[in-house]
N, C-alpha and C positions, 0 to 999 in steps of 0.2 A: 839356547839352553833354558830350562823350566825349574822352577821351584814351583812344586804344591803345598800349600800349604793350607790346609780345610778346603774350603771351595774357591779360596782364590790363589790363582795361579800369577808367579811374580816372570816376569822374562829377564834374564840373567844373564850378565856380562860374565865369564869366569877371568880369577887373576889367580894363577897356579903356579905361578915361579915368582922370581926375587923382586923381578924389575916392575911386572904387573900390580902383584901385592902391593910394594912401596909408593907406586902413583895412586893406584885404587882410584874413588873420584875426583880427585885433587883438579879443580881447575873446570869442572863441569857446571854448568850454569845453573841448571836444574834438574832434575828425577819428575817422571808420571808417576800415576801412583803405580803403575802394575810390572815397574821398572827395577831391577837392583844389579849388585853386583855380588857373586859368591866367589870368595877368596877360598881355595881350596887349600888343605897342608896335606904332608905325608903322613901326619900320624897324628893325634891326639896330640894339645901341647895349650900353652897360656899365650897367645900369642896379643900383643900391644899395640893397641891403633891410636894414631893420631889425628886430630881433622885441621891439621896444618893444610893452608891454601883451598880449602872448600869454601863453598860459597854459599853454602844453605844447610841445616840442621837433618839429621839421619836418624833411624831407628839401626841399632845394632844386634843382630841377633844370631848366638852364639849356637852353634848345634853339635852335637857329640859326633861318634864316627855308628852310632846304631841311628842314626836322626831324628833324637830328640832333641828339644830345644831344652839347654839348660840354662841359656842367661838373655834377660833382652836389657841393652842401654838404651834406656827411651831416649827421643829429643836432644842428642850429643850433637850442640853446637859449635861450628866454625872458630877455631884457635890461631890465634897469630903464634901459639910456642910450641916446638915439637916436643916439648918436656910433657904437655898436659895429654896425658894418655888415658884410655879405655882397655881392660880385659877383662874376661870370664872369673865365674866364680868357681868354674869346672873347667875340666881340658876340653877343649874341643877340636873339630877336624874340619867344619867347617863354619863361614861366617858370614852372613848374609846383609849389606847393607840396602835399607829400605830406605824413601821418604819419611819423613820426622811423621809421628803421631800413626803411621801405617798397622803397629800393633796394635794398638789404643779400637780405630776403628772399625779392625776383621779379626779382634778378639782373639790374639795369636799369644799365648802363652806359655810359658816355661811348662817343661814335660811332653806336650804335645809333639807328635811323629808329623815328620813332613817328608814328602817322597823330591827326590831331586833328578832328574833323567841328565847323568853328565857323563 
């Protein structure tokens, strides 16, 4: 599975049910850059992440169900507590976790349309 996003294309794990979403990368050693994982929902919603049991800092990046991106959590560091959570400032339908700083250096910003072939 692909995410486009401007000219760089990310290769994407999908997690579209309860069990995939909840492990997400929990326990993965590291991410390339051109790597992520897209958590899919059924609909538009505020959904809450945690980086409980990760191993290395993520970019987060929230996208509507027309795919725009409307939130990115930069740099969301590895938590030892499942209380310390991350969500949108908008509903989204999907969510795209990157390598930490991945926004920062392919200039990927909130509003901008990205195509997802899933």
């Amino acid at each position: 599975m692909r995410v486009k996003l401007g000219e760089k294309v990310v290769k994407a794990r999908i997690a579209d049910n309860l069990f995939t979403r909840s492990k997400g990368l929990m326990f993965k050693k590291s991410m390339e850059e051109d790597e992520g994982m897209l958590f899919v929902f059924n609909r538009e919603c505020f959904p809450r992440f945690w980086m409980l049991g990760m191993r290395f800092p993520i970019d987060i990046i929230w996208i509507n169900s027309k795919n725009r991106i409307v939130d990115i959590t930069k740099n969301a560091k590895p938590s030892l507590s499942p209380w310390k959570t991350y969500k949108p400032r908008e509903a989204c339908k999907y969510v795209l976790e990157v390598k930490a700083d991945f926004s920062l250096d392919n200039g990927i910003k909130i509003g901008k349309r990205i195509e997802i072939d899933y």
